[in-house]
C-alpha positions as CSV (number, residue, x, y, z in Angstrom):
1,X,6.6,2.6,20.6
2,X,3.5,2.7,23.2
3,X,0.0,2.5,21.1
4,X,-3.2,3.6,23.4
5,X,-6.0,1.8,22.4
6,X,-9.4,3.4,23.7
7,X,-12.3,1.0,24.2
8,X,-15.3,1.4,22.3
9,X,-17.6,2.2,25.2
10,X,-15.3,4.5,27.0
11,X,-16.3,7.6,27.3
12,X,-12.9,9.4,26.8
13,X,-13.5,8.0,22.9
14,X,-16.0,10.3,22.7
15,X,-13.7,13.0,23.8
16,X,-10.8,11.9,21.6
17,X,-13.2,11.9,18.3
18,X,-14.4,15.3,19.2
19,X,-10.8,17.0,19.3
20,X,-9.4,14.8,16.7
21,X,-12.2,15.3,13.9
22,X,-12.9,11.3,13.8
23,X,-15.3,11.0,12.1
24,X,-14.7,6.7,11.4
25,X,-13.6,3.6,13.4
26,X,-10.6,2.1,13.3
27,X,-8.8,5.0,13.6
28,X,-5.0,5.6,14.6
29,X,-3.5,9.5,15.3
30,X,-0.2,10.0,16.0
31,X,1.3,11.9,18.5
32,X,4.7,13.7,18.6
33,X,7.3,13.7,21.5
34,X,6.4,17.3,22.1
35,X,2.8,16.4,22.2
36,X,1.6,17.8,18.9
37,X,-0.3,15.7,16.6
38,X,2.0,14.4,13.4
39,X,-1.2,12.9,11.2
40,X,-4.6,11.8,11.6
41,X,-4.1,9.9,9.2
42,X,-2.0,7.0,10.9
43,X,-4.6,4.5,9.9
44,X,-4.0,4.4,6.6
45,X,-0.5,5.0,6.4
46,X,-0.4,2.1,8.6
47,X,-2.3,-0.2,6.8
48,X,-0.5,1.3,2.9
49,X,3.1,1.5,3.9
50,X,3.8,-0.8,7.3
51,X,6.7,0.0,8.8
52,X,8.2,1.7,5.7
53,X,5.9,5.1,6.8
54,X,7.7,5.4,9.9
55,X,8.1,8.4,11.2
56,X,4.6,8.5,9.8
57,X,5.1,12.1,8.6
58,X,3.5,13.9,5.1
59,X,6.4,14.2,3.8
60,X,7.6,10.5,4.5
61,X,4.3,9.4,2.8
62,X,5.0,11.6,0.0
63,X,8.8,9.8,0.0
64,X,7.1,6.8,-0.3
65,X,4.4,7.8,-3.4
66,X,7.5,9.2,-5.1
67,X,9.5,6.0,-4.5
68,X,6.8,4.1,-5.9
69,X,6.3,5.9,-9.0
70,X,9.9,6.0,-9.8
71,X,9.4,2.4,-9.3
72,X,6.6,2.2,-12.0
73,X,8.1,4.4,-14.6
74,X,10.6,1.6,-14.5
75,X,8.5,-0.9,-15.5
76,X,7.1,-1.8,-18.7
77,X,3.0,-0.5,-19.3
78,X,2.6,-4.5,-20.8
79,X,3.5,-7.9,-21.0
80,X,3.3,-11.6,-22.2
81,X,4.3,-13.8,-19.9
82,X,4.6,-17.7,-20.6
83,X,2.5,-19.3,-17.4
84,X,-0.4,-16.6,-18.3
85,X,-2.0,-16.6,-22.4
86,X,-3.4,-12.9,-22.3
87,X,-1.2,-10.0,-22.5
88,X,-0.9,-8.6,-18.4
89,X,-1.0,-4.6,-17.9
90,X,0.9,-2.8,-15.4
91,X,-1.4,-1.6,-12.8
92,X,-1.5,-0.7,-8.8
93,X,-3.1,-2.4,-6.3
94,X,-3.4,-1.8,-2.6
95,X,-3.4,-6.0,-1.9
96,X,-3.3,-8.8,-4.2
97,X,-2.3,-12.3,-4.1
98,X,0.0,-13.7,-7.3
99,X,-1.0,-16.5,-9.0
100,X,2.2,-17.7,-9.7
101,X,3.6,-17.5,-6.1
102,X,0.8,-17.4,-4.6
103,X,2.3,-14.9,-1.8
104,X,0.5,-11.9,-1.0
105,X,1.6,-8.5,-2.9
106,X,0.8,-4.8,-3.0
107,X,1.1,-2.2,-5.6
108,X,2.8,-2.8,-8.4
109,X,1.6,-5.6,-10.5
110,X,0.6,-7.0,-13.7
111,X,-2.8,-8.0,-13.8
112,X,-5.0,-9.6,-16.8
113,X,-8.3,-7.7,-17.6
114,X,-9.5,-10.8,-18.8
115,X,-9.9,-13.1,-16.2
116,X,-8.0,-11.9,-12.9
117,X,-5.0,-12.9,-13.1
118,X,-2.2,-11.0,-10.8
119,X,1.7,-11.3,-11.4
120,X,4.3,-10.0,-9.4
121,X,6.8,-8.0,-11.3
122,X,9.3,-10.5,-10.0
123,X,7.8,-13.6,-10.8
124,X,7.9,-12.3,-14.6
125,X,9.1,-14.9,-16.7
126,X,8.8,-13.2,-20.1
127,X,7.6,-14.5,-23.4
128,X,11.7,-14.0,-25.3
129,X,14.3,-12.0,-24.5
130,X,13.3,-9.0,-26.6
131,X,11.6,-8.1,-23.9
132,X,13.7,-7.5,-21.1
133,X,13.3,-4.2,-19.1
């Protein structure tokens, strides 16, 4: 897929924000076969959802959101887990790293109000078996 990436000084930028509505930098609109524009918002479904957004329609990102809440519901609201001593809380985060894996995650996670810590649901290692989910 061909991106065009306009120079800041060029004039045709200034051009390109005007039609567009741009009102910030970086910015990324995309642009149909047929010429028509499929979202201004390219940027951040770019920068949310990867490669998972393409065709980088509305209603793939809404796909996506309802993907991702399915995903939640399935997960419990709290836990214990035995590498971390405070209780962790479900929550959703655009980027985090785990400090048990120490790899880089996004959304779903379970984080300690305490003192920062961030879990991936995966690296889980729960407290006893009475709390499986």
């Amino acid at each position: 897929m061909p991106w065009l990436a306009i120079p800041y000084e060029d004039r045709t930028r200034h051009d390109l924000c005007r039609i567009f509505d741009i009102k910030k930098i970086p910015a990324l609109v995309f642009i149909g076969p047929d010429g028509k524009v499929i979202s201004l918002n390219g940027q951040f479904m770019v920068s949310s959802y990867g490669a998972e957004a393409f065709p980088f329609t509305e209603s793939r990102i809404r796909d996506l959101e309802a993907a991702l809440r399915k995903e939640g519901e399935a997960l419990p609201q709290q836990v214990e887990d035995v590498k971390h001593e405070h209780l962790l809380k479900l929550d959703m985060a655009k980027a985090y790293v785990c400090d048990s894996c120490k790899k880089q995650g996004k959304f779903w996670t379970f984080s300690c109000d305490v003192c920062d810590y961030d879990l991936h649901p995966s690296c889980l290692e729960k407290v006893n078996n009475d709390q499986c989910w």
